[in-house]
C-alpha positions as CSV (number, residue, x, y, z in Angstrom):
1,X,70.7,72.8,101.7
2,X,72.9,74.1,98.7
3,X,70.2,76.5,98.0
4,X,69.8,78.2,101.7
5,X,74.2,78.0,101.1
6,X,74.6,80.2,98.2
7,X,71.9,83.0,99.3
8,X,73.6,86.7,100.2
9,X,74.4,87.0,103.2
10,X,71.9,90.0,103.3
11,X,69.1,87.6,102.5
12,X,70.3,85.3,105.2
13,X,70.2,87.6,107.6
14,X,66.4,88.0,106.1
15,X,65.8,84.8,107.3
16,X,67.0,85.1,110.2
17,X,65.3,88.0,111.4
18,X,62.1,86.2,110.0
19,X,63.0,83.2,112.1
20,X,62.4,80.7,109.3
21,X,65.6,79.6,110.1
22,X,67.9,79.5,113.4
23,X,71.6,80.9,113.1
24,X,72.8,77.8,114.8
25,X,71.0,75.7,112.1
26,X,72.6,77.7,109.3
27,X,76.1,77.8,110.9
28,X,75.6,74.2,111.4
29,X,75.2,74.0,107.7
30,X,77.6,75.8,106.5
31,X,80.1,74.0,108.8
32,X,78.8,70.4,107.2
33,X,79.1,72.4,104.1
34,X,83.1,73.4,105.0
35,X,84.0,69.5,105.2
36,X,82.4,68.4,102.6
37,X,83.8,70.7,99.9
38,X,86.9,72.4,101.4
39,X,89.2,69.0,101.0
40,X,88.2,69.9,97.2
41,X,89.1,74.1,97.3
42,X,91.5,74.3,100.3
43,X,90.2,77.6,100.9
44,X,89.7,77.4,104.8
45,X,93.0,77.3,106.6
46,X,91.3,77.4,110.2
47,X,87.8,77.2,111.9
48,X,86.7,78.1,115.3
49,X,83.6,75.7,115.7
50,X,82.8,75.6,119.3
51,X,82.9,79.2,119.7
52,X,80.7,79.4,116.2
53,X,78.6,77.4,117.8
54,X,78.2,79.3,120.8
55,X,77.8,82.8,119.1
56,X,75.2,81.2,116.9
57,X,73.1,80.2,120.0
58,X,73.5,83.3,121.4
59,X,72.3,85.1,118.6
60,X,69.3,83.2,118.5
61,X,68.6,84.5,121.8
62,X,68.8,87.7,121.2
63,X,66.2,87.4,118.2
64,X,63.9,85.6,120.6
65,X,64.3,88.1,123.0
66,X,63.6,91.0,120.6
67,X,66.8,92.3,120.7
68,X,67.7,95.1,118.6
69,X,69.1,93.3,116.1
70,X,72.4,94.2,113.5
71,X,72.2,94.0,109.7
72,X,74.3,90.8,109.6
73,X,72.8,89.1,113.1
74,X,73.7,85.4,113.0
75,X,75.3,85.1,109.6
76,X,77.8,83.2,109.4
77,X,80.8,84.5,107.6
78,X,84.9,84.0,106.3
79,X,87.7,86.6,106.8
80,X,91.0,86.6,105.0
81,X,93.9,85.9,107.3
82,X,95.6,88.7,107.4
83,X,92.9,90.5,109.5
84,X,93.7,89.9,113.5
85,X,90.7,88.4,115.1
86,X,90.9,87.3,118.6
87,X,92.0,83.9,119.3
88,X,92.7,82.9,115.9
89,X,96.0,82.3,114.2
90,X,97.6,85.4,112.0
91,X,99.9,84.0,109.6
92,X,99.9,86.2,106.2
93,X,100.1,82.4,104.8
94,X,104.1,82.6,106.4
95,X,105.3,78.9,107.9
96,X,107.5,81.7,110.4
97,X,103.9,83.0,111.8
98,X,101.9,79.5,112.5
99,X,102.1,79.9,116.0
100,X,100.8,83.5,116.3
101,X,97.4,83.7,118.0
102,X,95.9,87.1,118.0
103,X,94.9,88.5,121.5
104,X,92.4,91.2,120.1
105,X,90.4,92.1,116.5
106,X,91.3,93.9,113.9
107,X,89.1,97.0,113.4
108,X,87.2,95.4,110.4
109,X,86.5,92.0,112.4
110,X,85.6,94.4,115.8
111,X,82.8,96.2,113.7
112,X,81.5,93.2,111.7
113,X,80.8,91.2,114.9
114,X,79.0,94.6,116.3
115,X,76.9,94.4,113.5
116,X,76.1,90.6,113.9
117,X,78.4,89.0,111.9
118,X,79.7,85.5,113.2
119,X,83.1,85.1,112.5
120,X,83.8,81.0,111.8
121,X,87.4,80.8,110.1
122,X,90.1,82.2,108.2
123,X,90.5,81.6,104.2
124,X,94.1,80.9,102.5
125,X,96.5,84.0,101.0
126,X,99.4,83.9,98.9
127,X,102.8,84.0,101.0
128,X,102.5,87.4,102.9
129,X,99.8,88.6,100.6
130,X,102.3,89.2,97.8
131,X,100.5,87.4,94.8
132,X,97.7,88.7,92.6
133,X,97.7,85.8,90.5
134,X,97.5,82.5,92.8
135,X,96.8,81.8,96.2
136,X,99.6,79.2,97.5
137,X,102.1,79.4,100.7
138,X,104.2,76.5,102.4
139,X,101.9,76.7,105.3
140,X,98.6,75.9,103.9
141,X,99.1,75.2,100.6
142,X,97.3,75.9,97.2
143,X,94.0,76.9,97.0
144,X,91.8,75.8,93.8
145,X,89.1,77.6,91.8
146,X,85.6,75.9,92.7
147,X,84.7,76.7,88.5
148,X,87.8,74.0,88.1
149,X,90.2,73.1,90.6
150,X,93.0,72.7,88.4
151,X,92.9,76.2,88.0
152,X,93.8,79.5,90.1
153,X,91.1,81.7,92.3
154,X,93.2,84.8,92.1
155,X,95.5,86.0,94.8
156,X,96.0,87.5,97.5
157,X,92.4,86.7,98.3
158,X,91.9,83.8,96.0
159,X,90.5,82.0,99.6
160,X,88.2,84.5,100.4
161,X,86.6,84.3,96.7
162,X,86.5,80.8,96.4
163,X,85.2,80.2,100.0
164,X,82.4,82.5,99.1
165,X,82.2,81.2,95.3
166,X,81.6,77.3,96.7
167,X,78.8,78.1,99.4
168,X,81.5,77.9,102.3
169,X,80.4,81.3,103.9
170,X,78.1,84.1,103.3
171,X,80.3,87.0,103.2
172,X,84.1,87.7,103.3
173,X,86.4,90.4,103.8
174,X,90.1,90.8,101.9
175,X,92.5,93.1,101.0
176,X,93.2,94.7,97.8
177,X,97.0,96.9,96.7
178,X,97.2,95.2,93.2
179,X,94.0,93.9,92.4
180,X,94.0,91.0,95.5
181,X,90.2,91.6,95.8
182,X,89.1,92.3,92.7
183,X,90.7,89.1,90.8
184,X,90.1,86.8,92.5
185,X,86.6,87.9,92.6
186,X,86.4,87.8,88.8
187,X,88.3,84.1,88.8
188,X,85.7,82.6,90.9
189,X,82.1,84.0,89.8
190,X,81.3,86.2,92.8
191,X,81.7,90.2,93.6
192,X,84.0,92.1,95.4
193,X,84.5,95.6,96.3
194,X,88.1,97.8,96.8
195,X,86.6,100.6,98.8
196,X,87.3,104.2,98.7
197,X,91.2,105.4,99.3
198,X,90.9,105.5,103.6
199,X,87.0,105.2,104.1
200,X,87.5,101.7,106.0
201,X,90.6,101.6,108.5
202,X,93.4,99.3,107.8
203,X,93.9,98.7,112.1
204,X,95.1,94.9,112.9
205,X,95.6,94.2,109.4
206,X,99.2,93.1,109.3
207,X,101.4,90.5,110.2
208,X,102.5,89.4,113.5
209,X,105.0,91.4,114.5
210,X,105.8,95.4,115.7
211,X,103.9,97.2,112.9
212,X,105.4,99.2,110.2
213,X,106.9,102.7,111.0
214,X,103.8,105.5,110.8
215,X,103.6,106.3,107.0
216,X,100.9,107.9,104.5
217,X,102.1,105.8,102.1
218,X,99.0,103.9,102.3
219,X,96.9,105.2,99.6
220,X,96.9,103.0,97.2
221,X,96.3,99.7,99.9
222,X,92.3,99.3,101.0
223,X,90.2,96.4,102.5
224,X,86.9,95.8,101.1
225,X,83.8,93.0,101.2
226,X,83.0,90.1,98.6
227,X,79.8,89.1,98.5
228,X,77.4,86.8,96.5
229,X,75.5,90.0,95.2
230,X,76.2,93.7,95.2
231,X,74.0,94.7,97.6
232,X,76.2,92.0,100.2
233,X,79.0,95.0,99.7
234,X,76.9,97.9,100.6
235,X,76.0,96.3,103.9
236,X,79.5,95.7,104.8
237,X,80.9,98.6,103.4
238,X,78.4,100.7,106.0
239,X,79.2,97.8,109.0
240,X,82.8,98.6,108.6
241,X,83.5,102.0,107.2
242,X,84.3,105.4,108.8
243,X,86.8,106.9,111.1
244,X,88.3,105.3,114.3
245,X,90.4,107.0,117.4
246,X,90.9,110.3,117.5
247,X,89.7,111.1,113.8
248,X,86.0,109.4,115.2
249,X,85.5,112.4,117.7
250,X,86.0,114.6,114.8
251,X,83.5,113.9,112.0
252,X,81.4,110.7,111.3
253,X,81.3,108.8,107.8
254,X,78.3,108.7,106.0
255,X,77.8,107.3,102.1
256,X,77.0,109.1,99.4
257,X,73.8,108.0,97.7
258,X,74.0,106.2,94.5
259,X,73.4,108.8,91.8
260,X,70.4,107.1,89.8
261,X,68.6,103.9,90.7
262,X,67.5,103.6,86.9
263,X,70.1,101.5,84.9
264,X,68.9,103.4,81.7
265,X,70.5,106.9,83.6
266,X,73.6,106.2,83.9
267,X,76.1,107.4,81.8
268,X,78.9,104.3,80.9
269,X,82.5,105.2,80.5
270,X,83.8,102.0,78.5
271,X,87.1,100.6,77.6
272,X,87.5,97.0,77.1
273,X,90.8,96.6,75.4
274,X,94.8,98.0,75.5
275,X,97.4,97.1,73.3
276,X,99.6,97.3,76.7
277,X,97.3,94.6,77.9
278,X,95.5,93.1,75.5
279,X,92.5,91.1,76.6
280,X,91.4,87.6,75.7
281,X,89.2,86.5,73.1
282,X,87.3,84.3,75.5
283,X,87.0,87.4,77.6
284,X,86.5,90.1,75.3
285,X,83.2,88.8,73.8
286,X,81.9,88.7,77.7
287,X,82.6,91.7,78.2
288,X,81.5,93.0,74.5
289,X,78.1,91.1,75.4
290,X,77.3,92.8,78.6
291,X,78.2,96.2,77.1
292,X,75.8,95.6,74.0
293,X,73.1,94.5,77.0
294,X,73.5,97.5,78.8
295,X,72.8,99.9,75.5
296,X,69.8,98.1,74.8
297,X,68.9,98.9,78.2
298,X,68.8,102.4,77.8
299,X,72.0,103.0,79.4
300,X,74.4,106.0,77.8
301,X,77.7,104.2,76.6
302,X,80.5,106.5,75.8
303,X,83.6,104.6,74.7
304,X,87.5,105.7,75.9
305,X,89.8,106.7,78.2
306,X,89.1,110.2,80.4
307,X,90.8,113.1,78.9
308,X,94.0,113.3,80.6
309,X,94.4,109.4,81.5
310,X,97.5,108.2,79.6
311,X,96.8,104.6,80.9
312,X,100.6,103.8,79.9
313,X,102.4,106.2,81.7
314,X,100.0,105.7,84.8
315,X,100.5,102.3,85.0
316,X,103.7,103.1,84.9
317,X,103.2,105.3,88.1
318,X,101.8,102.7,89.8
319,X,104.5,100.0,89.6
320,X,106.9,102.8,91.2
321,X,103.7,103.4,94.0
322,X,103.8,100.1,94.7
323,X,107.3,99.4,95.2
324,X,107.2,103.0,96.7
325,X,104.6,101.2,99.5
326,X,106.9,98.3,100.2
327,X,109.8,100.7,100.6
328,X,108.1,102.5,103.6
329,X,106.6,98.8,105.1
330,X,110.1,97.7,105.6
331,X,112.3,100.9,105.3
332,X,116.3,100.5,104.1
333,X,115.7,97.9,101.6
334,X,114.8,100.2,98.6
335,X,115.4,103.5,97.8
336,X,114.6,105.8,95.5
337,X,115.4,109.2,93.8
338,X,113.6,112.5,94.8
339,X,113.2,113.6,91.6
340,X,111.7,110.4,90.6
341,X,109.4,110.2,93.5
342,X,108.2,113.3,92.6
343,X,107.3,112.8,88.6
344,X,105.3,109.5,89.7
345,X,103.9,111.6,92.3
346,X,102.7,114.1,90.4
347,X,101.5,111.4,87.8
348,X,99.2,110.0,90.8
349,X,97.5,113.3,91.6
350,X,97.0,114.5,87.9
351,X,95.4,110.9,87.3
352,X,93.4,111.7,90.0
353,X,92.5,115.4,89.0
354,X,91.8,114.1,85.1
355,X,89.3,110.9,86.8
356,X,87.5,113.7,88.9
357,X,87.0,115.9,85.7
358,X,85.5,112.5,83.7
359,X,83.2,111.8,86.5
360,X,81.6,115.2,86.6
361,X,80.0,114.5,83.3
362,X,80.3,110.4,83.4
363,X,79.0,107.9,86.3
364,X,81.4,105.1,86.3
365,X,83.5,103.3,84.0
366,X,83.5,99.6,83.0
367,X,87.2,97.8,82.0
368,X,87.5,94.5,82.4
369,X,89.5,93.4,85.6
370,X,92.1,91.0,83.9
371,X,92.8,90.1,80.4
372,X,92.3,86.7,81.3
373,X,90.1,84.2,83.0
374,X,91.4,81.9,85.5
375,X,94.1,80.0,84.2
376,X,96.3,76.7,85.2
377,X,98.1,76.9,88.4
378,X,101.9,77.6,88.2
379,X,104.5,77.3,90.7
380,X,107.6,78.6,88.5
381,X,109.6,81.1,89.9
382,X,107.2,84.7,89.6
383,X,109.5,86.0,86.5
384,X,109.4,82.4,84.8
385,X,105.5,82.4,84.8
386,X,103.2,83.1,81.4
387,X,99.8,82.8,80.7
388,X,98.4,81.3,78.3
389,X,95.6,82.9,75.9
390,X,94.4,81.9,72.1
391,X,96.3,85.2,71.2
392,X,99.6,83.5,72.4
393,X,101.3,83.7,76.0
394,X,101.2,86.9,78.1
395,X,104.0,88.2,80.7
396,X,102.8,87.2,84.3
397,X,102.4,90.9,85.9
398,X,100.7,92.2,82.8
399,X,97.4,90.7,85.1
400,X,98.2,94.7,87.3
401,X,97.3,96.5,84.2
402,X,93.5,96.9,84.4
403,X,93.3,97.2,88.0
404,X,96.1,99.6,88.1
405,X,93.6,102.7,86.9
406,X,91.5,102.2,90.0
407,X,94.0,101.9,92.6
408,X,96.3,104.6,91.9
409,X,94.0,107.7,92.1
410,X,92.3,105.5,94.9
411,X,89.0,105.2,93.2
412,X,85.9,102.5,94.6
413,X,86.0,99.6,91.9
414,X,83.3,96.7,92.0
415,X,84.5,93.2,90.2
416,X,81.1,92.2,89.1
417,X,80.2,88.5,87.5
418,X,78.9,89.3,84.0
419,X,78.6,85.6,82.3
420,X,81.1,83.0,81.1
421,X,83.4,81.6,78.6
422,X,82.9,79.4,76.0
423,X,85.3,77.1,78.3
424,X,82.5,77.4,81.4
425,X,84.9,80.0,83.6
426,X,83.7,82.9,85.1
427,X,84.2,86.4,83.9
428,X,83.9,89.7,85.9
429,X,83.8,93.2,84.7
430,X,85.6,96.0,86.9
431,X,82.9,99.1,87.3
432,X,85.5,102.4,88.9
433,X,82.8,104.6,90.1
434,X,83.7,108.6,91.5
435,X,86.2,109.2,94.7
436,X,83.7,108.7,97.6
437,X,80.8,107.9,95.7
438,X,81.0,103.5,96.3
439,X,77.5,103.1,96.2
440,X,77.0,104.7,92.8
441,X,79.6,102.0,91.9
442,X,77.5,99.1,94.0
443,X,74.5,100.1,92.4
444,X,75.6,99.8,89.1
445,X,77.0,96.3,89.9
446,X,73.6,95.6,91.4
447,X,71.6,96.7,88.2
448,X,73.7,94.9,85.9
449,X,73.4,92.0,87.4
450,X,69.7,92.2,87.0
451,X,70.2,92.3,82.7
452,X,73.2,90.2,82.8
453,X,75.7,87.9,84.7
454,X,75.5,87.6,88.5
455,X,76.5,85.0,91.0
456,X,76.2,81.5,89.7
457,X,76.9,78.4,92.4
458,X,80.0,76.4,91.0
459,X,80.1,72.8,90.2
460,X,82.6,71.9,93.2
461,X,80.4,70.0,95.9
């Protein structure tokens, strides 16, 4: 059963539409498989069995009948509760919001059920999504890292990775500002994707409530698929991007193709280390190895920043972006200085111009993720917590350097698993690809994971 468990949930729905297995069968299992190891994680906060049941059978029928059938018909999957989904509990992981049922889906959940998808439970967040480090709220508690429970799975989505890490679902979908999807992918062993600035609408994700004022202020904040293997994002990045409402009757999303298929054409961008943020021994050589394994592959490795990316100054600009975000979600309790604004402003759009100009020449560019694996859990005050490395102990927020480079021009960025440490903890690589070009991103992921790394099922269970 463990096997069937910790396919993708593209080869699942394989099965499916071979009918060597039933969807109830396999949502059956991965139900049995929810209370045997969840006690363990505490990645689950809520499951809607019956009507899992029910959608299963019906999606057997529908196969039986020779239906036209949806790339993800029957599977079984996880969503991060902060996505609305009807007739499930919304509570951003906030004690206030446990009696908040939603009456309708969230965009993402609407087009993920109309491409098949079978929507069994929510997985845990941070408190109102506002740790990248840890997962933990007074509602549902902590959640552990299926590699060792002792340890974090990454925040805000630490559920969603760690769900999908320990065989509890076949697919997920989070949310990713500061890295909430792309650590906690690297914590636990699996991938994860932050889209595209805009490509996949951000509708019904938010807590309960009257939403925030109308605002463009949301270009730094995406939602994006985890998967057991990269070609799991590329099937839900298609089921769930493109325009909605008004913008839908005026032009249709389509993605670019991947630019080669051939690992040994692709031209590397690398950067594996800042004195800002320096990384981890125990990462370091991970990451060292699957860069040595791609130029043996054939692949063209060119090592630095873009000309133009002062990765200091823009990470800078994107702790001011960040706070800028917050400041427009819940308006009067920050403010800020016009000229100010418009320095880190102009910082966003020249990182943005400087990334374009790298990628004309370059195909994507491989950093690590976090300059640490996953590490103890601690429940200290967020300014009182450190991490400890076999350099010495790190500042807490230094984990939102390396992400920082992706989300502030809004670039695609794929956490891929690329091996382990020495300790037995999973370590990902972060692989920015062009603006608008994911798939040359995914496929990357995908090829590298055929020299080195990939999903490996974690001892939990």
């Amino acid at each position: 059963m463990r096997d069937t468990l910790t396919l993708s949930a593209t080869d699942a729905a394989e099965l499916l539409r071979r009918k060597e297995i039933s969807s109830r069968e396999l949502t059956e299992m991965l139900l049995a498989r929810i209370d045997a190891v969840n006690p363990a994680v505490n990645a689950i906060v809520e499951l809607r069995r019956e009507a899992a049941i029910l959608a299963a059978a019906a999606a057997d029928e529908a196969i039986v009948h020779g239906d036209q059938l949806g790339p993800l018909h029957g599977v079984p999957m996880t969503i991060k509760d902060g996505f609305n989904v009807a007739d499930l509990h919304t509570t951003w992981g906030n004690p206030a919001f446990k009696d908040y049922v939603a009456d309708r889906d969230a965009t993402v959940a609407e087009r993920l059920k109309r491409a098949g998808a079978i929507i069994v439970g929510k997985t845990n967040v941070a408190f109102m999504l506002s740790d990248f480090g840890q997962t933990a709220n007074d509602l549902y508690g902590v959640t552990n890292n299926p590699w060792d429970t002792t340890r974090t799975p990454g925040g805000s989505s630490g559920g969603a990775a760690a769900a999908l890490s320990a065989g509890m679902t076949f697919l997920e979908y989070g949310s990713d500002l500061v890295g909430s999807i792309r650590i906690p992918a690297s914590f636990c062993g699996v991938y994860g994707l932050k889209p595209s600035v805009e490509i996949v609408p951000l509708t019904g994700f938010q807590p309960p409530g009257p939403p925030p004022p109308p605002s463009d202020m949301m270009y730094m904040s995406a939602v994006g698929p985890l998967g057991r293997n990269a070609c799991d994002l590329r099937t839900a990045l298609n089921v769930t991007a493109g325009p909605e409402n008004q913008a839908a009757r005026a032009y249709r999303w389509r993605p670019s193709p991947p630019r080669h298929t051939r690992l040994e054409d692709f031209r590397v961008g690398v950067v594996l280390d800042n004195e800002l943020s320096p990384v981890s021994s125990e990462v370091v050589t991970v990451l060292s190895g699957a860069v040595d394994a791609l130029a043996r592959k054939g692949a063209t490795v060119v090592d630095g920043w873009p000309d133009g990316v002062d990765p200091v100054r823009l990470y800078e600009s994107f702790g001011f972006h960040v706070q800028l975000f917050f400041a427009f979600q819940q308006p009067g309790e920050n403010s800020t200085e016009i000229a100010t604004l418009i320095a880190h402003e102009n910082n966003r759009m020249a990182a943005r111009a400087a990334w374009n100009r790298y990628f004309a020449d370059l195909d994507v560019f491989v950093c690590p993720v976090n300059f640490t694996q996953a590490f103890p859990h601690d429940d200290r005050p967020f300014d009182k917590r450190t991490i400890t490395t076999p350099e010495g102990r790190r500042p807490y927020h230094n984990q939102a350097f390396w992400v920082s480079h992706a989300s502030l021009p809004g670039l695609p960025a794929v956490a891929a698993p690329i091996g382990r440490t020495q300790g037995g903890l999973p370590v990902g690589a972060q692989i920015i690809g062009p603006l608008y070009e994911d798939d040359t991103a995914i496929t990357f992921a995908e090829l590298l994971g055929d020299v080195i790394g990939g999903y490996e099922p974690p001892p939990v269970g």
